[in-house]
C-alpha positions as CSV (number, residue, x, y, z in Angstrom):
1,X,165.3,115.3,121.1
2,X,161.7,114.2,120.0
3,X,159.3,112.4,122.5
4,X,158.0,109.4,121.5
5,X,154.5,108.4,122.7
6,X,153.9,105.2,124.5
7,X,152.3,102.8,122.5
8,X,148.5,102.2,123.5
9,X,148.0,99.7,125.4
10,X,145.2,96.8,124.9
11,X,142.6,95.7,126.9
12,X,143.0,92.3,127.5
13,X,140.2,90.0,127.1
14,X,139.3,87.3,128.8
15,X,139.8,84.1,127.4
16,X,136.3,82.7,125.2
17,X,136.4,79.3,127.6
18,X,136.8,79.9,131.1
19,X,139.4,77.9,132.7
20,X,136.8,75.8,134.8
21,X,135.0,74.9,132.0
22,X,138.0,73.8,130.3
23,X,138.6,71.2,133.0
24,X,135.2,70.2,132.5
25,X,135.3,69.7,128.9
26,X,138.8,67.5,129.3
27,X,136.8,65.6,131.6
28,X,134.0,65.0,128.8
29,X,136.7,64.2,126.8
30,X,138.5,61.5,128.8
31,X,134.9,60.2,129.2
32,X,134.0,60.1,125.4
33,X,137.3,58.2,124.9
34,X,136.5,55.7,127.2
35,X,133.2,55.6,125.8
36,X,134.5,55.0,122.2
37,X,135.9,51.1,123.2
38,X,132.3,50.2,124.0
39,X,131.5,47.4,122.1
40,X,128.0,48.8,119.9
41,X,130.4,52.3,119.6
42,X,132.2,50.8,116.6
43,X,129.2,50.2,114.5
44,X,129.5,52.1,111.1
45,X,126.5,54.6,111.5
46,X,127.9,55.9,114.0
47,X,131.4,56.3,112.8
48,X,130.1,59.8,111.6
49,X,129.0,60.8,114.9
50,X,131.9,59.7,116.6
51,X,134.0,61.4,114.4
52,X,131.7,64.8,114.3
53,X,132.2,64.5,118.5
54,X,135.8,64.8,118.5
55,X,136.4,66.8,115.9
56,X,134.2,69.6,118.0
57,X,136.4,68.8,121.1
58,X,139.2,69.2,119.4
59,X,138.4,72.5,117.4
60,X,136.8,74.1,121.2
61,X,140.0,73.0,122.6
62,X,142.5,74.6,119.8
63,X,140.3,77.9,120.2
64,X,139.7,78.3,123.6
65,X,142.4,80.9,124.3
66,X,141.2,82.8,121.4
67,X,139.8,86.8,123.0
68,X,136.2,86.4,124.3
69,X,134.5,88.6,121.4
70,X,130.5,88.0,121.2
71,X,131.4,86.6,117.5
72,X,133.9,83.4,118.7
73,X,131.7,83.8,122.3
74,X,128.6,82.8,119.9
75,X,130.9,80.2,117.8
76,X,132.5,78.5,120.5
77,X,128.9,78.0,122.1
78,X,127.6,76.8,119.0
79,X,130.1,74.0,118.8
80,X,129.5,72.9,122.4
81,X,125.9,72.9,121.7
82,X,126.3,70.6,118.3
83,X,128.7,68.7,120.2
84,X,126.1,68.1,123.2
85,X,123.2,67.1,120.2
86,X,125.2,64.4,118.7
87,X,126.5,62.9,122.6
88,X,123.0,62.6,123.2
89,X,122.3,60.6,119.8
90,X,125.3,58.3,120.5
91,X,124.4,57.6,124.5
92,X,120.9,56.8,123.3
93,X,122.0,54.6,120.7
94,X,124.9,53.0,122.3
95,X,124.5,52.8,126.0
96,X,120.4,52.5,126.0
97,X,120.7,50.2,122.4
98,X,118.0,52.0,120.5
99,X,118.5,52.2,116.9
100,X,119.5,54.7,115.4
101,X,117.0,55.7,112.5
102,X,114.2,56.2,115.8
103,X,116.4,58.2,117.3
104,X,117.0,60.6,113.9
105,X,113.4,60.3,113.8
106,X,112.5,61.7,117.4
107,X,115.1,64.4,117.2
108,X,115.0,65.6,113.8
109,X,111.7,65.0,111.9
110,X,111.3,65.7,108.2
């Protein structure tokens, strides 16, 4: 009879989006859909930005168990940080009712 090795076995990594965070960011979440029935929140400029929002959420959320490799470490944090860039344009324009071309202006000059 012929041994057969063991395969080798994996180190496990952690996940990219700790699971602390996670509650956090479903908290941001439950927040951004309240925030979404706000009267100025269904104005079509911003339909873009809403839409950009939870898209992000939703794609950090659907990869969040993936392994925490510096590639999807650096993906996953650029998503949350795009993600944090438009909340701010919408909470300016929605909840402190500045327009939304001064805003652009401010944050992204030409």
């Amino acid at each position: 009879m012929f041994a057969i090795p063991a395969p080798p076995v994996r180190k496990q990594l952690k996940p990219v989006i700790s699971k602390e965070e996670y509650v956090g960011m479903k908290r941001k979440l439950r927040s951004f859909n309240n925030f979404k029935r706000h009267p100025r929140a269904s104005r079509p400029e911003l339909k873009v930005f809403l839409m950009a929002v939870e898209l992000l959420y939703s794609t950090t959320d659907k990869f969040r168990q993936m392994p925490a490799t510096q590639k999807n470490i650096d993906h996953i944090r650029g998503l949350i940080a795009k993600s944090n860039e438009f909340e701010d344009i919408l909470i300016r324009v929605v909840l402190r009712g500045e327009k939304l071309d001064d805003v652009l202006k401010k944050n992204y000059p030409k």
